[in-house]
Each structure stands twice: as C-alpha cells, then as structure tokens.
Backbone as a chain_set.jsonl record, in Angstrom:
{"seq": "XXXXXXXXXXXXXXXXXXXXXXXXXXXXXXXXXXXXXXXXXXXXXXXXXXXXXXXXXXXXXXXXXXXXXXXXXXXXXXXXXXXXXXXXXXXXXXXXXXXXXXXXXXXXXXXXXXXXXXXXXXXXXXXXXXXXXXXXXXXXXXXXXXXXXXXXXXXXXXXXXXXXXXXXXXXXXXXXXXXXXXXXXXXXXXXXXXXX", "coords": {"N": [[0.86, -1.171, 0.0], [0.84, 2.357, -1.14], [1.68, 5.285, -0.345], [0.026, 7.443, -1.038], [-2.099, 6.275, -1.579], [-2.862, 5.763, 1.465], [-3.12, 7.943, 2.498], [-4.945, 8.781, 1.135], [-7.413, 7.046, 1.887], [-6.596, 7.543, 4.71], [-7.874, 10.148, 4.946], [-10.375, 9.598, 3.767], [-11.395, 8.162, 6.286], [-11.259, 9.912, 8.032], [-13.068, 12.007, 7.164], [-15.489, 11.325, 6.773], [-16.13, 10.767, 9.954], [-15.659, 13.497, 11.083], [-18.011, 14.636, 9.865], [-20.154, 13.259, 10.844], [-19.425, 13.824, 13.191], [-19.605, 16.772, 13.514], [-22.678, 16.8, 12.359], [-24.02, 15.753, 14.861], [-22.971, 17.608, 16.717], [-24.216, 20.314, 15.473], [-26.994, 19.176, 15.361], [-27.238, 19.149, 18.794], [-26.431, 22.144, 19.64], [-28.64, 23.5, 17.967], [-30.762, 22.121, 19.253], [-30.091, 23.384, 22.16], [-29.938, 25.876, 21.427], [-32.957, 26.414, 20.509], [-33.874, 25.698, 23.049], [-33.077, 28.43, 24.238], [-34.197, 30.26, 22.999], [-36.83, 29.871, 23.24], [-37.221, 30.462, 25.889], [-36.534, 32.585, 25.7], [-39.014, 34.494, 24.495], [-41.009, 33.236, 26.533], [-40.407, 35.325, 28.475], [-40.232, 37.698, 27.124], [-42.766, 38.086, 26.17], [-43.665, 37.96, 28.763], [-43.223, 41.253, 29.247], [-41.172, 41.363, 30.35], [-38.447, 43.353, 30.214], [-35.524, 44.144, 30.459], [-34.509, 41.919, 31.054], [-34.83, 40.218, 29.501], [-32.632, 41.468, 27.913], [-30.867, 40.583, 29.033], [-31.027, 37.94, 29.185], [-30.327, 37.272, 26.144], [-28.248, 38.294, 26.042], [-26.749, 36.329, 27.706], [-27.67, 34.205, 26.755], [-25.959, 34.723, 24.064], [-23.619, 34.272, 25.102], [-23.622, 31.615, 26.276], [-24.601, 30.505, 23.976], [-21.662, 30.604, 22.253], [-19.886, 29.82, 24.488], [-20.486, 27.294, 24.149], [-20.192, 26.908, 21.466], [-17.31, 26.987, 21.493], [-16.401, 25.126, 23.35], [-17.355, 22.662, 21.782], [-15.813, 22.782, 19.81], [-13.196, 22.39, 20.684], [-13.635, 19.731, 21.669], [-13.89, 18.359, 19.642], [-12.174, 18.517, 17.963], [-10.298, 17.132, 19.798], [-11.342, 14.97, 19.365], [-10.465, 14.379, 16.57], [-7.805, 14.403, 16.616], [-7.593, 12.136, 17.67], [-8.707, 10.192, 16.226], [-7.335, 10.501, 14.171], [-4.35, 9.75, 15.187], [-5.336, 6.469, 15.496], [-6.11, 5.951, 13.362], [-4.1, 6.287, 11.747], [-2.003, 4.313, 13.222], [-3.186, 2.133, 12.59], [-2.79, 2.18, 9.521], [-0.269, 1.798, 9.753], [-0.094, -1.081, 10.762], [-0.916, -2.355, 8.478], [0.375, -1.602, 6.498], [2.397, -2.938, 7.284], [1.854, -5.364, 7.587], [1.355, -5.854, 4.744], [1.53, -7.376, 1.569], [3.349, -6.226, -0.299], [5.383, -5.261, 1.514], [7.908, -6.37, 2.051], [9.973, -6.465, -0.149], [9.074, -2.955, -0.157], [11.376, -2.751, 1.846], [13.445, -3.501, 0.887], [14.044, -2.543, -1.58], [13.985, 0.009, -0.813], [16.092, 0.314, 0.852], [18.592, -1.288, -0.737], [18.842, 1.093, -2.797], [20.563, 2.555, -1.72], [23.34, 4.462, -1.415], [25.609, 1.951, -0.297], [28.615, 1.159, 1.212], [29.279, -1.262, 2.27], [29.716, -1.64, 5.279], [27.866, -0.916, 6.882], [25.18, -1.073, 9.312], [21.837, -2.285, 9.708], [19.065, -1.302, 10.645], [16.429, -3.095, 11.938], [12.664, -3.769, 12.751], [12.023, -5.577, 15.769], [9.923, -7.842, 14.645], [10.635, -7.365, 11.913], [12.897, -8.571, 11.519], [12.355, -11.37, 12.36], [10.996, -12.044, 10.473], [12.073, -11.46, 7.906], [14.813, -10.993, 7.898], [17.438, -12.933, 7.08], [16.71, -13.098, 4.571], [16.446, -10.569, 4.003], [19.369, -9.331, 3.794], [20.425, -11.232, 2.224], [19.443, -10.709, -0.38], [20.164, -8.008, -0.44], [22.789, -8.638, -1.009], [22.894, -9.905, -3.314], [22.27, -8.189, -5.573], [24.145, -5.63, -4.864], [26.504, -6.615, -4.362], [29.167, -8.574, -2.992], [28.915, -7.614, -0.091], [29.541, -6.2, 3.568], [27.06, -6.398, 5.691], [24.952, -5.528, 9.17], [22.154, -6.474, 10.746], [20.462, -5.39, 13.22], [18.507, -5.056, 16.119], [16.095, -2.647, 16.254], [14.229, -0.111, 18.22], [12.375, 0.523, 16.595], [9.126, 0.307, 14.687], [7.893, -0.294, 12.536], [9.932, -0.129, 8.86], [13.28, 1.031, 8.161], [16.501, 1.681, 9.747], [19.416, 3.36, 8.745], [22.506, 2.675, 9.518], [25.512, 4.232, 9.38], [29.04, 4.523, 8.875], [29.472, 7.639, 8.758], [27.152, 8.602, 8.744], [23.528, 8.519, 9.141], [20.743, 6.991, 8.259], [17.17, 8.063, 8.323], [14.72, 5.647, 7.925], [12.169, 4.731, 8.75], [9.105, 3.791, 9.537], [7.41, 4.826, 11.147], [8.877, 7.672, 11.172], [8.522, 7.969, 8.434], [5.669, 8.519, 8.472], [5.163, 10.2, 10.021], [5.744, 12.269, 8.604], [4.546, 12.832, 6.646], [2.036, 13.534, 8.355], [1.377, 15.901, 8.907], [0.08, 17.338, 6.49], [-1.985, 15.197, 6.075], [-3.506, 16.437, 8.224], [-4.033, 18.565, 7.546], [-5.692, 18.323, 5.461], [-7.492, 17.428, 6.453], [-8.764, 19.08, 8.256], [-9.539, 20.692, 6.573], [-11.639, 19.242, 4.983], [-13.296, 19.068, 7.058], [-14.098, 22.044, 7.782], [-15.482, 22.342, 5.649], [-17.479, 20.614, 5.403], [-18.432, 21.053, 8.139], [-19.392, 23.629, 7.168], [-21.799, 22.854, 5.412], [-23.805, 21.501, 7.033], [-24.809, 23.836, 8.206]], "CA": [[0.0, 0.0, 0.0], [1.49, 3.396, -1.24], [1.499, 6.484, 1.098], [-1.084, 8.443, -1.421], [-3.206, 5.376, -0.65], [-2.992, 5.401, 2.978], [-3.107, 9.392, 2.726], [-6.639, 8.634, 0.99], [-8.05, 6.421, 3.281], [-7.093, 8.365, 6.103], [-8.64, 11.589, 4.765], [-11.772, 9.389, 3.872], [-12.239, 8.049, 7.404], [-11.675, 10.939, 8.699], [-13.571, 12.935, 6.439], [-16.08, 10.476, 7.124], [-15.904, 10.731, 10.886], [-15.702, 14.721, 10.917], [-19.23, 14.472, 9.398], [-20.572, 12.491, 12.057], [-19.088, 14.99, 14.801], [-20.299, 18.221, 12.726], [-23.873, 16.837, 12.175], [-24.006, 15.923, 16.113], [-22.493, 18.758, 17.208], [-25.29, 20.992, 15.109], [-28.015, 19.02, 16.773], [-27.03, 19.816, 20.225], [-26.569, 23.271, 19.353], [-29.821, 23.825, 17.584], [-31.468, 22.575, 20.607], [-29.978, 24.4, 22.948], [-30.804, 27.427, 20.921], [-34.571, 26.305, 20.691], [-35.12, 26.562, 24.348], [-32.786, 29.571, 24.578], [-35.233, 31.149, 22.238], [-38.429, 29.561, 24.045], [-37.32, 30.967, 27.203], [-36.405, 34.488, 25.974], [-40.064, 34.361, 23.878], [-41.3, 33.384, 27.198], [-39.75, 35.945, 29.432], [-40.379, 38.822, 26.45], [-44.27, 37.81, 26.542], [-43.94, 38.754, 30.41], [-42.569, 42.181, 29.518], [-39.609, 42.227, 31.151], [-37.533, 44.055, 29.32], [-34.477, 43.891, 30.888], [-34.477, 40.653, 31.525], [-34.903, 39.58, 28.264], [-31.688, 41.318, 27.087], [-29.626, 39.934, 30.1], [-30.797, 36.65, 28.412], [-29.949, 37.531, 24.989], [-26.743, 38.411, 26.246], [-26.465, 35.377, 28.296], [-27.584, 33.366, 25.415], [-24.909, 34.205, 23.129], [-22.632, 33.985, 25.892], [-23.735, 30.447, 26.254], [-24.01, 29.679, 22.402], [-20.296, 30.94, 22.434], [-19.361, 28.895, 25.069], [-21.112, 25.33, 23.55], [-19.662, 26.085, 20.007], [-15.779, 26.542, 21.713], [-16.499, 23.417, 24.152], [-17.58, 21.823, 20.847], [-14.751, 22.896, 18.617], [-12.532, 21.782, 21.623], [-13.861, 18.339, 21.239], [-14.1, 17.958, 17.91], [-10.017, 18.508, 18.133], [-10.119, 16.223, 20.412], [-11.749, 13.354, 18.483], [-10.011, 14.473, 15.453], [-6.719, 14.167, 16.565], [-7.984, 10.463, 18.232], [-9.134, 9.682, 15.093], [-5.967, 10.475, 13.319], [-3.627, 8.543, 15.829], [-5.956, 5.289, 15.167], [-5.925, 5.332, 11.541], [-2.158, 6.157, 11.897], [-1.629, 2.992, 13.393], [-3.901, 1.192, 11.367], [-2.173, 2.323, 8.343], [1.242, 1.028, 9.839], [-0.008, -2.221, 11.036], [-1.883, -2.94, 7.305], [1.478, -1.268, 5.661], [3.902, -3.703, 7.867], [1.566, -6.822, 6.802], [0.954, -6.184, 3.173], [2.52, -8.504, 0.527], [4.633, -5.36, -1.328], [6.377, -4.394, 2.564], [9.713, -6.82, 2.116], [9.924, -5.3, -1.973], [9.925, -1.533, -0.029], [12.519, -2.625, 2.137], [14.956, -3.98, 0.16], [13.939, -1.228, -2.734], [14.768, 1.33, -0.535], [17.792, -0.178, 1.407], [19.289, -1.267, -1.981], [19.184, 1.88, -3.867], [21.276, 3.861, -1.36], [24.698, 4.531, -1.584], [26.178, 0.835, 0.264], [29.531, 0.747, 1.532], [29.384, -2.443, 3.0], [30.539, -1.481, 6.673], [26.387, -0.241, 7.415], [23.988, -1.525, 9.878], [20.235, -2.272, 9.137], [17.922, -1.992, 12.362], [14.882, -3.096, 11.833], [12.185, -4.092, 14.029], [11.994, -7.546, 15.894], [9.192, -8.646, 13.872], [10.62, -7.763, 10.643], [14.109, -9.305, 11.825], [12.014, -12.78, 12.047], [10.315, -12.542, 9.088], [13.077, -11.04, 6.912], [16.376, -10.552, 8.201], [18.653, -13.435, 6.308], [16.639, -13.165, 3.449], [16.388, -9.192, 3.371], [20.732, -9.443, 3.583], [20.968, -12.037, 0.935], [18.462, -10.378, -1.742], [20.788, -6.907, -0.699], [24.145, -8.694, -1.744], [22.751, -10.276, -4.633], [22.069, -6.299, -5.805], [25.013, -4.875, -4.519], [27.545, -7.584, -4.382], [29.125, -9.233, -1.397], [29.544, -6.323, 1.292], [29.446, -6.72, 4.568], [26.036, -5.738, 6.17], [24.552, -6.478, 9.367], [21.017, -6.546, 10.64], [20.337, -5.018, 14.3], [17.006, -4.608, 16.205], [16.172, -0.832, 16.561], [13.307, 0.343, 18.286], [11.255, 0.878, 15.297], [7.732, -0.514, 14.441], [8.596, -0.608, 11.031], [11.052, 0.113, 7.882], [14.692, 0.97, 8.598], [17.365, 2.61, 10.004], [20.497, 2.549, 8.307], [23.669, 3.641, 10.208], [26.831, 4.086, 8.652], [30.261, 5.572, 10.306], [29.444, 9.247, 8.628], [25.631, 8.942, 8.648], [22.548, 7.564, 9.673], [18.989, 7.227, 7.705], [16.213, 7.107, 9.307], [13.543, 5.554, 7.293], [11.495, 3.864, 9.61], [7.617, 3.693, 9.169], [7.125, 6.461, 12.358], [8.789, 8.994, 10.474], [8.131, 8.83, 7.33], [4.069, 9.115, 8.596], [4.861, 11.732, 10.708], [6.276, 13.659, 7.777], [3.133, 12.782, 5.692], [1.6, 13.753, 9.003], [1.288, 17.851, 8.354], [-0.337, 17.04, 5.12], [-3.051, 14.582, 5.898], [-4.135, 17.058, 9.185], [-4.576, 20.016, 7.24], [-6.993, 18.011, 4.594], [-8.793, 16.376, 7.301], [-9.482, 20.363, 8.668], [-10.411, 21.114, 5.184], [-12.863, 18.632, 4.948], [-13.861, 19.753, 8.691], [-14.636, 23.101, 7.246], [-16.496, 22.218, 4.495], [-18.712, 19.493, 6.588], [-19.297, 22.178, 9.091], [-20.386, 25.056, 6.239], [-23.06, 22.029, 4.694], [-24.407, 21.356, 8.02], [-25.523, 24.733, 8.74]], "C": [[0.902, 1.229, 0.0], [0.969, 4.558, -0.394], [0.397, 7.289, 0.51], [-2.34, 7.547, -1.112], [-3.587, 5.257, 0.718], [-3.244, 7.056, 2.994], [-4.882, 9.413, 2.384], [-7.587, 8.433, 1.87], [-8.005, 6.886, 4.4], [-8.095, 9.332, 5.866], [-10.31, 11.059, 4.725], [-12.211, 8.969, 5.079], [-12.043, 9.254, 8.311], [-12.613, 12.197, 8.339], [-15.056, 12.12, 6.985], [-16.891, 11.01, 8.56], [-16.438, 12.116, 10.99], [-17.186, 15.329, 10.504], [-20.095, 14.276, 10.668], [-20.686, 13.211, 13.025], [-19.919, 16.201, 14.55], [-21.636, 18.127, 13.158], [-24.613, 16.642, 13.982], [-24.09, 17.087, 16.9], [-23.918, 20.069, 16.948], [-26.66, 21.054, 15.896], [-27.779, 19.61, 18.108], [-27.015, 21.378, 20.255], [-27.432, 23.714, 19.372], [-30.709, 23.913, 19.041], [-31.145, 23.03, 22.096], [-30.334, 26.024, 22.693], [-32.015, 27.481, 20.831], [-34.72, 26.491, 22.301], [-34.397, 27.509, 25.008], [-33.779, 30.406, 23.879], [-36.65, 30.993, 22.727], [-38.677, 30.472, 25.381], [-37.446, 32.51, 26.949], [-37.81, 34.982, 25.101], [-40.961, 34.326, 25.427], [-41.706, 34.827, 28.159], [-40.308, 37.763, 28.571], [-41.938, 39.323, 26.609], [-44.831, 38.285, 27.935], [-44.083, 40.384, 30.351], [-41.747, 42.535, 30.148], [-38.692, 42.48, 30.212], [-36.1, 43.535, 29.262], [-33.501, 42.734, 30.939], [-34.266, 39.916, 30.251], [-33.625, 39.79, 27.545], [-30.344, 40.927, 27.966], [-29.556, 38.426, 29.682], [-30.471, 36.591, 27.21], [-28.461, 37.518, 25.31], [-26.067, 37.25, 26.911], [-25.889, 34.353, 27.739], [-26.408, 33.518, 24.438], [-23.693, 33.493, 23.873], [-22.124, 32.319, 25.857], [-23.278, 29.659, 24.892], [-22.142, 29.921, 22.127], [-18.555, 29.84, 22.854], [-19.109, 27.512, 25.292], [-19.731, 25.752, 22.489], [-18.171, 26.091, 20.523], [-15.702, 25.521, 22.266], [-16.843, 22.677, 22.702], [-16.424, 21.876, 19.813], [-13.336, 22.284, 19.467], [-12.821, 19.907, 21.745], [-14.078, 17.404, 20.033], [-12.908, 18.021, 17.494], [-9.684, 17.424, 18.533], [-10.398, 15.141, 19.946], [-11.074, 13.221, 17.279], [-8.268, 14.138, 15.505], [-6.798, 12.105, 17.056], [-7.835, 9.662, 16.94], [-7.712, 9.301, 14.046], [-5.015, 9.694, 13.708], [-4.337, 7.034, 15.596], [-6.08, 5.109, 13.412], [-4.374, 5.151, 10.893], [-1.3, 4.793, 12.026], [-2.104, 1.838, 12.724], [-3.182, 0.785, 10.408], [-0.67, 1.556, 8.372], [0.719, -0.297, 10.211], [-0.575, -2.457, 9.339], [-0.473, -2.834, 6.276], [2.528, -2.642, 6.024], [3.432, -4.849, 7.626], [1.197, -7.205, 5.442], [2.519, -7.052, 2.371], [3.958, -7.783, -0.058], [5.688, -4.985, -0.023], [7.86, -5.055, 2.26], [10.36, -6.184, 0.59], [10.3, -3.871, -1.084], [11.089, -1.728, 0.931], [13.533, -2.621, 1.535], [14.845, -3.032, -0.968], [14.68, -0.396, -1.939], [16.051, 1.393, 0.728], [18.778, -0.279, -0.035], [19.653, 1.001, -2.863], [19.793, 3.253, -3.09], [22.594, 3.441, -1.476], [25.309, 3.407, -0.354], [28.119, 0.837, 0.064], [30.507, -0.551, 2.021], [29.55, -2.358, 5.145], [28.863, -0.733, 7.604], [25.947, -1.398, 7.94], [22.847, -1.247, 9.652], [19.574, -2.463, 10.4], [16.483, -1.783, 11.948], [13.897, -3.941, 13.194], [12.416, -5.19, 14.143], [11.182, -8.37, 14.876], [10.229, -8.43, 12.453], [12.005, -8.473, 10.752], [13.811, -10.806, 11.434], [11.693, -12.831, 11.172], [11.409, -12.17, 8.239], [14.461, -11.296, 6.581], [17.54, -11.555, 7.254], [18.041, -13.024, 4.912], [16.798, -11.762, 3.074], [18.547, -9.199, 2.815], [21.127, -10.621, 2.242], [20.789, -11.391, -0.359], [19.59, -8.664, -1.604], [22.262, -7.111, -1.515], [23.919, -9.003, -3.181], [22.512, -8.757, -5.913], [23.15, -5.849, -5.734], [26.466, -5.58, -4.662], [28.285, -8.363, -3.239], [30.32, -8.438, -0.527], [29.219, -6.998, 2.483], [28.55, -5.511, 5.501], [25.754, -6.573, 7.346], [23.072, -5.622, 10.104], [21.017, -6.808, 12.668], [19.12, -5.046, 14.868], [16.846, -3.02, 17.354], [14.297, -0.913, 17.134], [12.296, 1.308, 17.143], [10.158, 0.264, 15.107], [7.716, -0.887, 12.813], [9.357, -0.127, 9.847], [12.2, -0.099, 8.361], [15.485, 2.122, 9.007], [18.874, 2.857, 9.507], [21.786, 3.795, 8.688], [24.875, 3.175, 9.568], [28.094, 4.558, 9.708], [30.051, 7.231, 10.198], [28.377, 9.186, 8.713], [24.873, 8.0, 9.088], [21.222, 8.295, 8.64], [17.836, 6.715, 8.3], [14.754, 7.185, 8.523], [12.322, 4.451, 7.5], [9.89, 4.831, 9.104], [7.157, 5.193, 9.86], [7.629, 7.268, 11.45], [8.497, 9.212, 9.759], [5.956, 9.234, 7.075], [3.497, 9.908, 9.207], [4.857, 12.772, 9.662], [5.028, 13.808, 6.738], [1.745, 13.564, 6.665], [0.726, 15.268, 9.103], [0.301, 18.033, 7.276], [-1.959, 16.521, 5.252], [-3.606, 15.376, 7.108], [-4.628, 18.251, 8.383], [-5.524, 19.363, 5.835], [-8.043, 18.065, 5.386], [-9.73, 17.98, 8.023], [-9.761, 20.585, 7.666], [-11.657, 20.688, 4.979], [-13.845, 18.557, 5.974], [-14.72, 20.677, 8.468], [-15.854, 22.945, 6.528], [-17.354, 21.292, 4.799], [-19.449, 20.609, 7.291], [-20.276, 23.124, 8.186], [-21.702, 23.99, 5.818], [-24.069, 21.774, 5.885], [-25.089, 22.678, 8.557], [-26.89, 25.558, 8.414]], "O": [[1.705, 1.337, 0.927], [-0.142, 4.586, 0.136], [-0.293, 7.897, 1.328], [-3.359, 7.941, -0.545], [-4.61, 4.658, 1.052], [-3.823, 7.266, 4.06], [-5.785, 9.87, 3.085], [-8.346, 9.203, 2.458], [-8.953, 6.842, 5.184], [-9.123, 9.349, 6.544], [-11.25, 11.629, 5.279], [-13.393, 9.235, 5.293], [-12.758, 9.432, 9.297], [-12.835, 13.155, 9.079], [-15.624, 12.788, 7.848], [-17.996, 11.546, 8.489], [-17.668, 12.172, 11.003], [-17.458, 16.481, 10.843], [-20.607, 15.18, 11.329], [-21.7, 13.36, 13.706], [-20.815, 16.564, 15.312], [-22.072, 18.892, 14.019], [-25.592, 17.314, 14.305], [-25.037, 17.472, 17.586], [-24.494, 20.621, 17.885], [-27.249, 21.912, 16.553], [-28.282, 20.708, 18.346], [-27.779, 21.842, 21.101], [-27.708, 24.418, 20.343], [-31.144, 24.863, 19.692], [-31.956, 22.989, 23.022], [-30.772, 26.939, 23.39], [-32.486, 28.598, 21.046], [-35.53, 27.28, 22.787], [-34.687, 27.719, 26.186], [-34.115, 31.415, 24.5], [-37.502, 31.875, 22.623], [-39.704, 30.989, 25.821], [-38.078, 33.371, 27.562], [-37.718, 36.202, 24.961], [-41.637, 35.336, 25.621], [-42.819, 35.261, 28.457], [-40.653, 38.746, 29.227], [-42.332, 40.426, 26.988], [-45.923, 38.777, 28.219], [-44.843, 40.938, 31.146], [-41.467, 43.67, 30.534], [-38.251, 41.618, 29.452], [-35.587, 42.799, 28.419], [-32.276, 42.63, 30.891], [-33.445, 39.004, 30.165], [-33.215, 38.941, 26.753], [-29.16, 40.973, 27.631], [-28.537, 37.737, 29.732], [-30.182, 35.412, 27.002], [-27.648, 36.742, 24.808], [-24.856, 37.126, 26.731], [-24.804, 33.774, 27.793], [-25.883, 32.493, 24.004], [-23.013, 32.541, 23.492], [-21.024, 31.827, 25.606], [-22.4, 28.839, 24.623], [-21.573, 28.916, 21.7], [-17.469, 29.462, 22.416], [-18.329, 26.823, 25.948], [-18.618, 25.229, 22.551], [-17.546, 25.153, 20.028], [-14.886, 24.732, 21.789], [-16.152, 21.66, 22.761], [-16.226, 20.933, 19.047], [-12.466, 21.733, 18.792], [-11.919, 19.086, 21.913], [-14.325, 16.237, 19.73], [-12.659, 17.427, 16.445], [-8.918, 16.681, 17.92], [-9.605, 14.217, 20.131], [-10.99, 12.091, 16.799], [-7.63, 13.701, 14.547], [-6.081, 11.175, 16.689], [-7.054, 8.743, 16.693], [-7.303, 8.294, 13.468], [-4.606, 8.869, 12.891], [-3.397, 6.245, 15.497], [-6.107, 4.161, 12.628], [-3.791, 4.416, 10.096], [-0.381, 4.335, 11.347], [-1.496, 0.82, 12.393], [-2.851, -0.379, 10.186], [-0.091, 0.961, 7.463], [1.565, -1.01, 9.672], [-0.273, -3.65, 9.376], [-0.214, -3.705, 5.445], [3.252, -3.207, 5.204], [4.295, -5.694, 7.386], [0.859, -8.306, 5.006], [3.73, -7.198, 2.539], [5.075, -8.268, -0.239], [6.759, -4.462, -0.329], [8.863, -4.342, 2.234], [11.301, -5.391, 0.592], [11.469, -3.485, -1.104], [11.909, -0.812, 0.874], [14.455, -1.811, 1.629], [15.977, -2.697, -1.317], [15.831, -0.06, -2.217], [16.653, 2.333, 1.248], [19.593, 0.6, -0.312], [20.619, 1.67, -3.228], [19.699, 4.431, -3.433], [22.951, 2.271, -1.615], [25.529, 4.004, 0.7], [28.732, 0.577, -0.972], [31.715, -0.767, 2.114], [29.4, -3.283, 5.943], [28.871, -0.19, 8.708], [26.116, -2.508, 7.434], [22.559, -0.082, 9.376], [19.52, -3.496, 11.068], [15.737, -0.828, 11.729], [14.311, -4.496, 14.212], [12.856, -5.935, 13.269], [11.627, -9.384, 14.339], [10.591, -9.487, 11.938], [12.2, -9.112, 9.718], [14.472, -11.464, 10.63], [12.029, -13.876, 10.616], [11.641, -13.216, 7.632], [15.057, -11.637, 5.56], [18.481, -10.954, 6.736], [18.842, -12.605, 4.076], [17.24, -11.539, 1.947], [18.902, -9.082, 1.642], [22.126, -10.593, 1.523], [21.616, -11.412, -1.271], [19.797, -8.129, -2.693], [22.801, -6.319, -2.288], [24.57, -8.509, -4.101], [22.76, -8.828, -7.116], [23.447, -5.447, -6.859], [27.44, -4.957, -5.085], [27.449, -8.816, -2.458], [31.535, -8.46, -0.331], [28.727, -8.126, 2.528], [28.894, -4.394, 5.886], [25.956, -7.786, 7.309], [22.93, -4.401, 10.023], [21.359, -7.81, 13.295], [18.291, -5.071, 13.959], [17.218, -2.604, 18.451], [13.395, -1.56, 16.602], [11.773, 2.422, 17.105], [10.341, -0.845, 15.609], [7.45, -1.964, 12.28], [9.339, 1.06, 10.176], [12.44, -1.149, 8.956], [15.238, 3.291, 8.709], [19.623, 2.256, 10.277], [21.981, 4.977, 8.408], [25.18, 2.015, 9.287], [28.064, 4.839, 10.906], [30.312, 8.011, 11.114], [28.159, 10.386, 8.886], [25.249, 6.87, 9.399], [20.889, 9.452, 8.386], [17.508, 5.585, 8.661], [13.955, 8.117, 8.429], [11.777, 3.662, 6.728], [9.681, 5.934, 8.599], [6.742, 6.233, 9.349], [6.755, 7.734, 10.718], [8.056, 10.349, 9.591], [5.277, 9.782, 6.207], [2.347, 10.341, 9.277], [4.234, 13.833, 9.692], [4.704, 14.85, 6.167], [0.743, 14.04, 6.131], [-0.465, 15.431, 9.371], [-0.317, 19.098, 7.302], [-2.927, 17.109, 4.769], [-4.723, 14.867, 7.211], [-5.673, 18.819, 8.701], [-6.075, 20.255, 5.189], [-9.161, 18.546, 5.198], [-10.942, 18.026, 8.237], [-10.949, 20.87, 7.816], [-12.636, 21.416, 4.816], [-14.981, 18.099, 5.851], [-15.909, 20.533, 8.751], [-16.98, 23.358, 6.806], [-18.29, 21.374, 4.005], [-20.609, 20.995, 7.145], [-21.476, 23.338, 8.354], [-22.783, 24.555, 5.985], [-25.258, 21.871, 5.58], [-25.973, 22.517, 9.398], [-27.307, 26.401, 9.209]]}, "num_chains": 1, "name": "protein.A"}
C-alpha cells in the first residue's frame, strides 16, 4: 500500500468521521438554541424588558461557550481519530505482501559501503532478516552488512560511520503527518459550512 493510498483512506475516514461529529455537534446546538429562544419568547411575553436582554446576552454567551467546548472536542476526536488510523495504516502497511519489496527497494538503492547496519524491528528481523541481507548482496555484491534490532515498528534505520537514515515507518508518517491534518481540517470546514 502506497502512502497516497494510505493518505486517501485516512482523509476518507476521517472525512467520514468529521461528518458524524459536525452533524451531532449541530443538533445539540440547535437545541440548545430552541429553548434559549423559548425561554427568551417566554420571558419577552412577560414584559420584562431587561431581563430579556440579560438573556440575549447570556444566550450568546452560552451559544459561544457550547460552540468553543464543541470545537474543543471535535479537536479532540479528530486528533484520536488520526492517531488510530495512523496505526492502522502502519499495522496494514507492515503486513501487506509489497512491505519486504519496499525494504529492500529502498535499502538497496542507497549509496552501500558495505561497513552499514540495518535496524529493523523484531518482527521484521524474524520474518526477513537473512533473506532481506541475501536479496541486498545479490544487488550490490558481497559487502558486509549487518542486521540489528532498533526500536522501530517498522522500515529501517540505516547507520553508517558518517551517517545515519532514518527511514522507519514512524517517520516517514509523521512527515506525511502535516499534510493529511490540514486536509482532514479542510474537509472539517467544508462538513461544518453544509451542516448549517
């Protein structure tokens, strides 16, 4: 699964999701504004004057104070949301058929000295590790690589004596990370404006 694919799918369940919260959110609103408006209809019907615009004033106060408590939780689920599809996306990425292909693609096609370490996670150590080092010499020729376990959840890390790459799963979906948050508020926006 490629990252514009997993960039999709996030945006659609969260786009999805964001919907859900919006159209919620509206309800509750609405009727809190129906029996802010019943009461100050009430209260106007009395003639109290005064009174009526201490609730007006109250009332927005209130509506004010829902829609930031609501935009405050709607952050809050949205960022939830995003960490759970996050992980999703890496557990579905780290068991698909093409994941040992992007390792060794993108271990192979860097500049190999022979004298580099590969840390990858425990799991992919068991599932991979002689065969990822065999399928790299057969590519490269017979260097001398070896195969560490790095606190990573998945891809690689590859340390050299002048450098280190770090192209482990976590970062490169943090760095996609910036990207798929500011859709998912796009499509926030534009949920919220249809709902109103």
């Amino acid at each position: 699964m490629g990252f514009n694919e997993l960039r999709d799918r996030i945006i659609s369940e969260a786009e999805k999701t964001s919907r859900e919260i919006i159209k919620e959110a509206n309800i509750e609103a609405n009727n809190i504004l129906e029996e802010a408006l019943l009461e100050a209809e009430n209260i106007k019907s009395s003639g109290l004057r005064s009174i009526e615009r201490d609730i007006n004033m109250l009332r927005s106060q209130s509506l004010a104070s829902i829609k930031l408590e609501m935009q405050k939780n709607i952050l809050g689920e949205v960022q939830s949301i995003l960490e759970e599809l996050v992980s999703k996306a890496s557990e579905e990425i780290i068991n698909s058929p093409e994941y040992f292909s992007y390792l060794l693609e993108g271990i192979s096609d860097l500049e190999l000295k022979g004298d580099e370490e590969i840390l990858l996670s425990r799991y992919d150590i068991q599932r991979f590790g002689d065969r990822l080092i065999n399928e790299i010499r057969k590519l490269k020729g017979a260097i001398n690589l070896t195969i560490s376990e790095g606190e990573i959840k998945g891809g690689f890390i590859l340390k050299g004596r002048e450098f280190d790459i770090n192209n482990s799963l976590e970062i490169s979906l943090q760095n996609i990370r910036p990207e798929i948050e500011q859709m998912v508020w796009q499509i926030f926006r534009e949920a919220e404006a249809e709902c109103r």
